[in-house]
N, C-alpha and C positions, 0 to 999 in steps of 0.2 A: 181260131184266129191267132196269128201269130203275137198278135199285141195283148191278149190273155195271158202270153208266156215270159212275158216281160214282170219279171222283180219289183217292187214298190222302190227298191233301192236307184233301180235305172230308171222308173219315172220320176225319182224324185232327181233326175242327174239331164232327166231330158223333159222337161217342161211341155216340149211338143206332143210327146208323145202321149203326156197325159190329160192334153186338152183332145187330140185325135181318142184317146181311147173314154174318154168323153161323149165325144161325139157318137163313136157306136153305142155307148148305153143307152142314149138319147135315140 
């Protein structure tokens, strides 16, 4: 999954992506 490759730094710069990458752990 490409949202596994995303940085703590970029979700923490894009909020979206860490409610969606959220959602996949769920």
């Amino acid at each position: 999954m490409k949202f596994q490759m995303h940085s703590p730094q970029n979700v923490s710069q894009r909020p979206e992506l860490k409610l969606l990458k959220m959602s996949f752990l769920d």
